[in-house]
C-alpha positions as CSV (number, residue, x, y, z in Angstrom):
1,X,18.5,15.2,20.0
2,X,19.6,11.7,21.1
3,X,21.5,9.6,18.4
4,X,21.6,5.8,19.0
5,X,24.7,5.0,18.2
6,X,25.3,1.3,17.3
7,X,28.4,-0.5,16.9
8,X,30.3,-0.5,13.5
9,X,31.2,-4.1,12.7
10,X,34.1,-3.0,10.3
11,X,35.1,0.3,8.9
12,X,36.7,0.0,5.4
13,X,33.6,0.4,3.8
14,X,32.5,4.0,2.7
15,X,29.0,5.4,3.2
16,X,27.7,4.5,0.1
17,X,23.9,6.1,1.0
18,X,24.9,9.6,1.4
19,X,27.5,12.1,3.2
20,X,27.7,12.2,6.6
21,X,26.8,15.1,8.6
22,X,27.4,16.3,12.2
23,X,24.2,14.9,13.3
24,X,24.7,11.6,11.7
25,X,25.0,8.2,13.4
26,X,26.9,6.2,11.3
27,X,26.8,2.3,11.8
28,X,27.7,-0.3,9.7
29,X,26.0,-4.1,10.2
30,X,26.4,-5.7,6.9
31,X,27.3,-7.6,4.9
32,X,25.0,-10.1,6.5
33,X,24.1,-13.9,5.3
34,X,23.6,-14.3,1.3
35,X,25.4,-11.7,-0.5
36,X,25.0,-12.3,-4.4
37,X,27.8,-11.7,-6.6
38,X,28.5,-8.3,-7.5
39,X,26.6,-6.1,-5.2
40,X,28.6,-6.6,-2.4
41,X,28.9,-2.4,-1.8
42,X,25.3,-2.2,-1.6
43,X,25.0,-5.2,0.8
44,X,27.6,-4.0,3.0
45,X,27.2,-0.4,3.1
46,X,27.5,2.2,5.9
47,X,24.0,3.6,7.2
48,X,23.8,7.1,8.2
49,X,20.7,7.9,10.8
50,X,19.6,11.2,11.8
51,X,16.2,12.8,13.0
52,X,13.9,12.0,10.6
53,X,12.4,16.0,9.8
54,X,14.4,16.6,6.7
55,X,12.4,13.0,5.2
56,X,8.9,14.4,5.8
57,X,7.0,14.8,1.9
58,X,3.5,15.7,3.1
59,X,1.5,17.0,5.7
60,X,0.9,13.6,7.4
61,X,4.6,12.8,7.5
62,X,5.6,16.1,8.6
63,X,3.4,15.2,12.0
64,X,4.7,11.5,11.9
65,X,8.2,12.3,11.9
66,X,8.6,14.8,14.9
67,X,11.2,12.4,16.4
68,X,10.9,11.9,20.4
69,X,12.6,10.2,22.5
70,X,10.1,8.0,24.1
71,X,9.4,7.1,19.6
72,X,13.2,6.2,19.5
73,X,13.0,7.0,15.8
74,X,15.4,7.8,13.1
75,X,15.6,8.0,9.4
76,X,18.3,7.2,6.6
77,X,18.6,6.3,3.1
78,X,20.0,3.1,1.7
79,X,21.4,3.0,-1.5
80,X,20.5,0.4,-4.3
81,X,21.1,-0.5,-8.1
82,X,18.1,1.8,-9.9
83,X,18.9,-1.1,-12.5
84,X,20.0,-5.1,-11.1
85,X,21.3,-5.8,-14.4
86,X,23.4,-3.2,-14.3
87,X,24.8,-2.8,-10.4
88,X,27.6,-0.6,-11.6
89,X,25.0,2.1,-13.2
90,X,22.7,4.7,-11.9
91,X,22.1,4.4,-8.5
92,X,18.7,5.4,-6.4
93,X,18.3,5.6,-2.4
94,X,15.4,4.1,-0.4
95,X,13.8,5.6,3.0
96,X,13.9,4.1,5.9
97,X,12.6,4.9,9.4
98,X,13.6,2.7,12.3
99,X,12.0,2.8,15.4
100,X,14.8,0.7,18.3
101,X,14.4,-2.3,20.2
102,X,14.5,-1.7,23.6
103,X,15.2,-5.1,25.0
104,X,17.4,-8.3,23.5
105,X,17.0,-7.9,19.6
106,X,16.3,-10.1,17.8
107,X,16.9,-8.4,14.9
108,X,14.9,-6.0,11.8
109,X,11.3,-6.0,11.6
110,X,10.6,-4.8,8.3
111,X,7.0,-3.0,7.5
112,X,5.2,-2.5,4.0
113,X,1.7,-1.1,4.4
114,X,0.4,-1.8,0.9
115,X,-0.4,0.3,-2.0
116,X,1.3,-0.4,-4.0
117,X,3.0,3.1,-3.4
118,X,2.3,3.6,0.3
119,X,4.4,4.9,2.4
120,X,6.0,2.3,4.8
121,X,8.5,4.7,6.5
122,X,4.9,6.2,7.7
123,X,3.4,3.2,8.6
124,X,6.2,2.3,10.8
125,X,5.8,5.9,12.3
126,X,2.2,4.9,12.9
127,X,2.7,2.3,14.2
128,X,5.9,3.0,16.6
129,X,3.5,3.6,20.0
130,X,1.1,0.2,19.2
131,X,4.9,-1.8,18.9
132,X,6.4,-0.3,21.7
133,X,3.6,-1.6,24.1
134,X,4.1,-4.5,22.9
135,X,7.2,-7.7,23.1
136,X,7.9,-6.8,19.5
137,X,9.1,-3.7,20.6
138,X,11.5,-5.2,23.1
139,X,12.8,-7.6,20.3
140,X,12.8,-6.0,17.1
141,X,13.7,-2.8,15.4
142,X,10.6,-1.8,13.4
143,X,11.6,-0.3,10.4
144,X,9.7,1.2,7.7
145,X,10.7,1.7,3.9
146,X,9.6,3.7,1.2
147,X,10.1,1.4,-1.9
148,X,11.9,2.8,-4.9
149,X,9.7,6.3,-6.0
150,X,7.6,6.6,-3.1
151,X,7.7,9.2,-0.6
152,X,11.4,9.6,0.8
153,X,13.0,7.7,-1.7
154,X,15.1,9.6,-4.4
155,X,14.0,9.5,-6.8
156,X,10.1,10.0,-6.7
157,X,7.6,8.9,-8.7
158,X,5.6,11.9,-10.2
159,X,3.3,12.5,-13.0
160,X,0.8,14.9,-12.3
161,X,1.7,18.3,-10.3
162,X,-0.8,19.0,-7.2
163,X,-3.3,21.1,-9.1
164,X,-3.3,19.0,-12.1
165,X,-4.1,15.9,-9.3
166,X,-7.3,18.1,-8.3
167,X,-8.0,18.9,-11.7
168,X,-8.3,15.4,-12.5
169,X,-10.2,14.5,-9.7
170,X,-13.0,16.4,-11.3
171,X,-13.4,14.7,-14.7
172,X,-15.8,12.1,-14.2
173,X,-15.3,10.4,-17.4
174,X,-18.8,8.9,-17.6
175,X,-19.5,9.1,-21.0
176,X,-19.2,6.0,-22.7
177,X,-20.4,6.8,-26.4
178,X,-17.5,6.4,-28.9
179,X,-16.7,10.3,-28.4
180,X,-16.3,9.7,-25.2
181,X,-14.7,6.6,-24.8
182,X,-11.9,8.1,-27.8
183,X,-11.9,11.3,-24.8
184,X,-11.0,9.1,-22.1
185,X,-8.5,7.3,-23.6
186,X,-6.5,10.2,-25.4
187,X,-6.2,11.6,-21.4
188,X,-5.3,7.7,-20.2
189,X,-2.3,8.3,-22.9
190,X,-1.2,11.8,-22.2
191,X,-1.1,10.5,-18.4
192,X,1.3,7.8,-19.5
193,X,3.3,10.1,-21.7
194,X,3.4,12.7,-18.9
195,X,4.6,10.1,-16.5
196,X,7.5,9.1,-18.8
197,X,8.1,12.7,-18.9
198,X,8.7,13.8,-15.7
199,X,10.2,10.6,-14.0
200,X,11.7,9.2,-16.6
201,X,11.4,5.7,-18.5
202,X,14.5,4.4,-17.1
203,X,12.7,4.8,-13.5
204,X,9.4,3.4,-14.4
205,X,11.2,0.4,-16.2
206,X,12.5,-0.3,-12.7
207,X,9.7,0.4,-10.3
208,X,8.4,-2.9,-10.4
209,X,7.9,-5.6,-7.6
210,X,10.5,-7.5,-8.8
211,X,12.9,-4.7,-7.8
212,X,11.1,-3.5,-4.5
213,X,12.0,-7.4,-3.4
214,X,15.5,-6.7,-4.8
215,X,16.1,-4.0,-2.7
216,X,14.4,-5.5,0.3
217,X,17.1,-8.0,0.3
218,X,19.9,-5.3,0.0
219,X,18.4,-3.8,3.1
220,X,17.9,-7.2,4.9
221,X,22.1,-7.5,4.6
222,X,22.8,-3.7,5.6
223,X,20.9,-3.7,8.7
224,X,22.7,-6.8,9.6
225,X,19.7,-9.6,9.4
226,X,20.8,-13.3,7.7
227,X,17.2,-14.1,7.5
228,X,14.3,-11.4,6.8
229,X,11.7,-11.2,9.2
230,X,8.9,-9.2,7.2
231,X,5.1,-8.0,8.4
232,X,3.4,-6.9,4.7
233,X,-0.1,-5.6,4.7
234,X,-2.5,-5.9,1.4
235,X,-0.3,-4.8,-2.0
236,X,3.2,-5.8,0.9
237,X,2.2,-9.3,0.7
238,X,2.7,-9.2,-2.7
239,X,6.2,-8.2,-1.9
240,X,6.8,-10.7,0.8
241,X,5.2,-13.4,-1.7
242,X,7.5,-12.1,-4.7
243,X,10.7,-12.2,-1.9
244,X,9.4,-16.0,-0.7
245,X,9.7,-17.0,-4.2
246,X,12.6,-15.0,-5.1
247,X,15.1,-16.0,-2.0
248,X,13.4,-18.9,0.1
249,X,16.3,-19.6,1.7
250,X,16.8,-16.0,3.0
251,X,13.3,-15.8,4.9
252,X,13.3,-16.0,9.2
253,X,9.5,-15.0,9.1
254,X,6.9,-13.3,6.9
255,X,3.3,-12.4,8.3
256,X,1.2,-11.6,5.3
257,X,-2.0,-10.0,6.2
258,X,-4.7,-8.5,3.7
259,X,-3.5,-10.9,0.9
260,X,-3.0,-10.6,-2.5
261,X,-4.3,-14.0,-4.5
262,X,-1.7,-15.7,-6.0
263,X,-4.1,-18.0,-8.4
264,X,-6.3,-15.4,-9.6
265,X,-5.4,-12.9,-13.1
266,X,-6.0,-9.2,-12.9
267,X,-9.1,-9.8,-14.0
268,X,-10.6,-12.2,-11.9
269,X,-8.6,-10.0,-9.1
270,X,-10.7,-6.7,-10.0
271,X,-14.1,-8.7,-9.6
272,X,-13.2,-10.6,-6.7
273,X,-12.4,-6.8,-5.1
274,X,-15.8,-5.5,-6.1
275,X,-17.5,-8.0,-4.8
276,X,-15.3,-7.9,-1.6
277,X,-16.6,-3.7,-1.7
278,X,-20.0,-4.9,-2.1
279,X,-20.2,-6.9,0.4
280,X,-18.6,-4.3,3.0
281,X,-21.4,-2.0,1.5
282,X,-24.3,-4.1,2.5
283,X,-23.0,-4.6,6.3
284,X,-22.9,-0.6,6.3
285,X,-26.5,-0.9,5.3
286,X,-27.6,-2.7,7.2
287,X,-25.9,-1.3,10.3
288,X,-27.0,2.0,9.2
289,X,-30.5,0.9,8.9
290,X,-30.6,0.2,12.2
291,X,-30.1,4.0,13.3
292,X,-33.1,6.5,12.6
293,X,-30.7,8.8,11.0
294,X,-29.4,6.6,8.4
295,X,-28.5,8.7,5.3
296,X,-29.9,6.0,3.5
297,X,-33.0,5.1,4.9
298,X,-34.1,2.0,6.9
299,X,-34.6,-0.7,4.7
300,X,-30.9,-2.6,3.4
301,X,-31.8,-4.2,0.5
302,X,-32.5,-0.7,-1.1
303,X,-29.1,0.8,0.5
304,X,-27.9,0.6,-3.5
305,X,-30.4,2.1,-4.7
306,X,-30.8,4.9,-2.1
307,X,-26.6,5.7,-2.6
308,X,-27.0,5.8,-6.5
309,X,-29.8,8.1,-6.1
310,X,-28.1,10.5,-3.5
311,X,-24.4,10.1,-5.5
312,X,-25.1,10.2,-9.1
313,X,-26.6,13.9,-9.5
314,X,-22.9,15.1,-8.9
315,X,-21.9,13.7,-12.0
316,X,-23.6,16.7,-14.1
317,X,-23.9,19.2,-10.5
318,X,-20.5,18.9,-8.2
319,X,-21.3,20.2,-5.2
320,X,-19.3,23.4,-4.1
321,X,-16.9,23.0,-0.6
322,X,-15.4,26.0,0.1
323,X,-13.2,26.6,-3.0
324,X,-13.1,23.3,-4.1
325,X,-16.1,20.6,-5.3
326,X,-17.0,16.9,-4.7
327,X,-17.2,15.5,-7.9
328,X,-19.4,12.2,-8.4
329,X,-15.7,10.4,-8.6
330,X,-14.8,11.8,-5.0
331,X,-18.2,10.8,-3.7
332,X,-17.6,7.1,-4.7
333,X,-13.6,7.1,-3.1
334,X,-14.9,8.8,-0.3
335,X,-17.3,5.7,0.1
336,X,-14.5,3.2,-1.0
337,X,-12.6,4.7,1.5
338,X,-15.1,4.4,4.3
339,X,-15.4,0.2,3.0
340,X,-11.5,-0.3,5.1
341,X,-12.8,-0.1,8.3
342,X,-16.0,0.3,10.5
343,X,-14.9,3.5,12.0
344,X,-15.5,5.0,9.0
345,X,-18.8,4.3,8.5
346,X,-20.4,7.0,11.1
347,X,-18.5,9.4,9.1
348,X,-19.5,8.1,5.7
349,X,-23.3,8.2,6.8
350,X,-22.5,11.8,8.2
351,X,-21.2,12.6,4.5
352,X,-24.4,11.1,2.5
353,X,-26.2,13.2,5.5
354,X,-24.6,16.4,4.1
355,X,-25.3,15.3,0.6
356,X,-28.8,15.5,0.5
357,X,-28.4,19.1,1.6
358,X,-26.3,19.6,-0.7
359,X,-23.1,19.6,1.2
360,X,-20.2,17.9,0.2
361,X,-17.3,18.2,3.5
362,X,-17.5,15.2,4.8
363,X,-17.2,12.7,1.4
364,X,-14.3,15.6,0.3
365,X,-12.4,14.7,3.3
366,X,-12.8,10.9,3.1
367,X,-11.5,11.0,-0.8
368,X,-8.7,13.2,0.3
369,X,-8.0,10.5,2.9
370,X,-8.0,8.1,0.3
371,X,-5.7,10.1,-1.9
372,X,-3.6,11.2,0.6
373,X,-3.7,14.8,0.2
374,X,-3.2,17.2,3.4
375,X,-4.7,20.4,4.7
376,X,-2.4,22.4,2.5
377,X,-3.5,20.7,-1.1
378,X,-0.1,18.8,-1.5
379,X,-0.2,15.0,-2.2
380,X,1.8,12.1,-1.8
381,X,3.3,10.0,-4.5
382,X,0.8,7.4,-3.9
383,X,-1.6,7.7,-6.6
384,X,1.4,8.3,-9.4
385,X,3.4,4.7,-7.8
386,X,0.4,2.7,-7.7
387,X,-0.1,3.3,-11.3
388,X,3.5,3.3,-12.1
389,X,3.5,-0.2,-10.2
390,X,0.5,-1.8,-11.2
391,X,1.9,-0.8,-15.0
392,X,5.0,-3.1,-14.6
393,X,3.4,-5.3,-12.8
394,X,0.6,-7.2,-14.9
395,X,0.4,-7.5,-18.1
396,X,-1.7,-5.1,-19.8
397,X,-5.3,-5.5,-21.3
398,X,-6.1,-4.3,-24.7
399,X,-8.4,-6.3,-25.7
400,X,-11.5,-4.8,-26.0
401,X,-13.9,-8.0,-25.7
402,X,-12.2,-8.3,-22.3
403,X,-12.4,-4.9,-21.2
404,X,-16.4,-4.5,-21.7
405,X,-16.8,-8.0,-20.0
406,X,-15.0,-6.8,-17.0
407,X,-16.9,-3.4,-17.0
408,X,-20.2,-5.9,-17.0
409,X,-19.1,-8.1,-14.8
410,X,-17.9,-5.6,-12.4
411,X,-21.2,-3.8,-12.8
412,X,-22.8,-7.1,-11.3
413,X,-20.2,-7.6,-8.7
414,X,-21.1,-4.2,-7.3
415,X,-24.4,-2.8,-8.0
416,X,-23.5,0.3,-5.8
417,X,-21.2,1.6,-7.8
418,X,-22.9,1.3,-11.3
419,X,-23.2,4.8,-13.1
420,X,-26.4,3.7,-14.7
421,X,-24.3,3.7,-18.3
422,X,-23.4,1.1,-20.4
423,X,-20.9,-1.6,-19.6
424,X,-18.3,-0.2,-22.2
425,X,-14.7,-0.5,-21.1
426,X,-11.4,1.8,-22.0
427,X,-8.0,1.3,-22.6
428,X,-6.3,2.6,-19.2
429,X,-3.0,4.5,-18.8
430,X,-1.2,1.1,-18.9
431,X,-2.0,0.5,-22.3
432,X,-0.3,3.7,-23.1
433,X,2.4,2.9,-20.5
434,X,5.9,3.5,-22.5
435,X,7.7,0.8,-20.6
436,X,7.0,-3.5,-20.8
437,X,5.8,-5.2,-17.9
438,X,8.6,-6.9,-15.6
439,X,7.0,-9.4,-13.1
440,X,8.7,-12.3,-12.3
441,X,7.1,-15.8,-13.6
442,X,5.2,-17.2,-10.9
443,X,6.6,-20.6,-9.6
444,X,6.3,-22.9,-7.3
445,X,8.6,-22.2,-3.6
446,X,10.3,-24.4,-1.8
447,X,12.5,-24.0,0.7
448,X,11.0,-22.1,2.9
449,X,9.8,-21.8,6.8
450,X,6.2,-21.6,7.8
451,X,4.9,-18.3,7.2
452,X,1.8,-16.8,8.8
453,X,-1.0,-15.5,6.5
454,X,-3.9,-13.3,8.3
455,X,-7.2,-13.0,6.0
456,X,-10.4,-10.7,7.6
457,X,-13.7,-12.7,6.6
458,X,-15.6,-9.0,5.5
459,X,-12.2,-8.1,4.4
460,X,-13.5,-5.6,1.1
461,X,-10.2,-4.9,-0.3
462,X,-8.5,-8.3,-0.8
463,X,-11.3,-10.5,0.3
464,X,-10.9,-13.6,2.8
465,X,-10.4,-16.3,0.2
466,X,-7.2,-14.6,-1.1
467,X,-5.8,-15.2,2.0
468,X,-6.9,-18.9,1.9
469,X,-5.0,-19.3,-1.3
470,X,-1.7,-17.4,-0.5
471,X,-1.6,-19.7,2.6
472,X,-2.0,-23.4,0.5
473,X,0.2,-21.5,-1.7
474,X,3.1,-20.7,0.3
475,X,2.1,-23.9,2.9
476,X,2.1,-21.8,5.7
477,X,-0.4,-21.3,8.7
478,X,-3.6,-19.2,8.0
479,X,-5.2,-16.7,11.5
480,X,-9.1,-15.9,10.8
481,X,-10.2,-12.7,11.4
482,X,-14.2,-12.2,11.9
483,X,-14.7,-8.8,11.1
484,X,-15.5,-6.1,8.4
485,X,-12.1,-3.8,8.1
486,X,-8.8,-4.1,5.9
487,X,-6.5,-6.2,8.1
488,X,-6.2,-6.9,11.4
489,X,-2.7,-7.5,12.6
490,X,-1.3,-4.7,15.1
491,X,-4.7,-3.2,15.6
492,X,-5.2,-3.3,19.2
493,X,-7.3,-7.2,18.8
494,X,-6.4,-8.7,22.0
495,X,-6.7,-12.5,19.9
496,X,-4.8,-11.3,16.8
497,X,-1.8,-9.3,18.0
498,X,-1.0,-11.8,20.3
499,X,-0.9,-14.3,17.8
500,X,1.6,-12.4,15.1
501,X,3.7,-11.6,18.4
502,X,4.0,-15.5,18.9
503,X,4.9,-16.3,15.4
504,X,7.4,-13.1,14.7
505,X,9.2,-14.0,18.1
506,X,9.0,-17.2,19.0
507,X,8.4,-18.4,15.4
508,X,5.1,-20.5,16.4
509,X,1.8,-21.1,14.2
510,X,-1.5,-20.9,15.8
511,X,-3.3,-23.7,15.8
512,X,-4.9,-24.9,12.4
513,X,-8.2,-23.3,12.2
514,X,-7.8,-20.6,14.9
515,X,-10.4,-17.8,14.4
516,X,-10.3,-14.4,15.9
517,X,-13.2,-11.8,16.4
């Protein structure tokens, strides 16, 4: 195994993420730039990389993190406050997986895929071959974290065990009669109770953005950066917007790309995103009406129609795969899935195939996708962090007036996905959630450089105008993507990936108005 041995700018401070071993390369690059008061250990600390097998937590990883040569990866884990208020506390370590520059660095690249509670240590893995083809591999290191509970970071996020995960996955919760309304909700607040069991409240108190941009700071200093220079997708430009607001003056360059809208409430944010599905749905439609095999027949503007009568039976008649069953609920994130990107969408109409034979594969595999759960039936921490996140990070909704008028209202946003029952909404686990909400106020920024924000017109996810927004927001340049997928950047575009290679590099903004397709 070859170690890439770095030089150690100083030696007096102690490896403060771990203990060394005989296959560690120990390197020291920090303190670098703005170091606040206090936390000067954490900022300076001694990193400790080795090959990257002993960080694998599922399936996918375990593949990802085969280190090669030619990948010129390594892993290591950087240790951080669990609690800022309290630096001289509990402590918690995040994952990181580095791939090197090859050429004259520049400096870090840092990588968060989205989520919130994805993996960014396996995005980074992913995305190792794209960047090394490329001048970002000569000039950066790209290097991937696991925010604080997810995946390789200690501790982890977990509420529900793997069987109890598939368990769940099963329970439709359809009914919407009191009964069943009082059913859903008494299993919202055993989730929430269960969470605070088994990770503990101090941890979910602490999981929030506010801290993930915390710690991205931390590891901006120990891998020897003065300025961040950060590439977020969806839920990760909600970081890089949180860390533009919360230390302006410590930004190089942020590309932002799949936004999260600054102006809109969760609310507004959930309807926005069905719409943004809907939409993706009808382009499905109507490329699929354009095959004779088309699961849902030829004719688009009954695509919804045709879905709800193909998906709904499973709510009272899963359909059995193998020793398992697709649920109705698996059905519709097996589609949702298949919304991210057209590449999906032979498979999806292959899955609705199966359906109306009663097979069930195909839309089993997509969900699983979806939920990140491998061959062998293990899961990630995804689905537990993104609840644990989203929990801390908006306020929560108990109002019931506001909760039916959102079930309505995304009923009409996305006629695909109705149920056929009435618009009746539930208290979710965050009502339950034994831990207040902790994100920062949302202010104006100044102070800071021209960022680059890339929005995807048939983007379903975080649709185009959220882009729009988080660019007049943050007054930086905006890149156009015509297309129907979940971001763009790094994706083989031969007009988008050179212009985030421009901006992360040389630091320049396309042109105003520049569209890509």
């Amino acid at each position: 195994m070859l170690f890439l041995v770095l030089p150690v700018l100083a030696s007096c401070t102690s490896v403060v993420g771990g203990t060394p071993t005989a296959r560690t390369s120990l390197e020291q690059r920090g303190p670098a730039g703005a170091v606040p008061a206090g936390l000067e250990r954490f900022y300076g600390q001694r990193i400790g990389w080795e090959d990257c097998a002993d960080y694998a937590t599922t399936g996918t990883t375990r593949a990802q993190f085969r280190t090669r040569k030619d990948m010129r990866i390594q892993c290591a884990r950087v240790e951080v406050p669990l609690d800022y208020a309290a630096p001289t506390g509990r402590t918690i370590k995040i994952g990181l997986l580095r791939r090197a520059a090859t050429g004259d660095r520049i400096g870090s690249l840092f990588v968060n895929p989205g989520g919130p509670g994805a993996s960014g240590m396996s995005a980074a893995a992913g995305l190792s071959t794209q960047v090394g083809r490329s001048g970002l591999g000569e000039r950066f290191d790209l290097v991937g974290f696991d925010p604080r509970g997810v995946g390789a970071s200690e501790p982890q996020v977990r509420c529900l065990s793997d069987a109890e995960r598939d368990e769940e996955r099963l329970d439709v919760d359809l009914d919407t009669s009191p009964a069943g309304i009082a059913q859903t909700e008494a299993e919202n607040k055993a989730y929430a109770e269960k969470c605070a069991t088994t990770s503990g409240p101090d941890l979910l108190a602490n999981i929030g953005t506010r801290d993930v941009v915390r710690d991205l700071d931390v590891l901006r200093s120990a891998l020897g950066d003065a300025k961040l220079t950060y590439l977020g997708y969806s839920y990760g430009t909600h970081i890089g917007a949180n860390y533009a607001q919360a230390f302006p003056g410590n930004v190089r360059a942020l590309v932002l790309d799949g936004a999260v809208d600054p102006t809109q409430n969760q609310v507004e944010s959930l309807i926005a995103q069905g719409s943004g599905f809907q939409k993706a749905f009808e382009e499905f439609a109507r490329w699929c009406a354009q095959r004779q095999e088309c699961a849902l027949g030829n004719d688009p503007a009954n695509a919804s129609k045709a879905f709800r009568d193909l998906t709904l039976p499973l709510a009272q008649r899963p359909v059995d795969v193998g020793s398992r069953k697709l649920s109705y609920s698996d059905a519709i994130t097996g589609a949702i899935q298949a919304m991210y990107a057209e590449e999906l969408w032979t498979p999806l109409n292959a899955g609705l195939a199966e359906l109306k034979n009663n097979q069930g594969s195909v839309l089993l595999q997509l969900a699983d996708a979806y939920f990140d759960r491998d061959a062998d039936g293990r899961y990630s921490t995804t689905t537990d962090a993104f609840t644990a996140i989203k929990c801390v990070d908006e306020p929560r909704i108990t109002d019931r007036a506001v909760l039916d008028d959102l079930a309505r209202r995304y009923k009409a946003a996305a006629p695909f996905l109705d149920d056929g029952n009435p618009a009746v909404g539930t208290l979710d686990s965050c009502a339950f959630w034994p831990v207040p909400p902790t994100a920062p106020e949302k202010k104006p920024v100044s102070g800071l450089p021209p960022v680059l924000v890339i929005s995807t017109t048939g983007d379903p996810a975080t649709p185009y105008q959220a882009g729009v927004n988080l660019a007049q927001a943050l007054g930086g340049g905006l890149l156009t993507f015509e297309g129907n997928q979940h971001t763009a950047y790094l994706q083989g575009n031969a007009c988008v990936d050179p212009v985030g290679d421009a901006y992360l590099i040389d630091l320049e903004l396309p042109q105003p108005g520049k569209r890509c397709s």
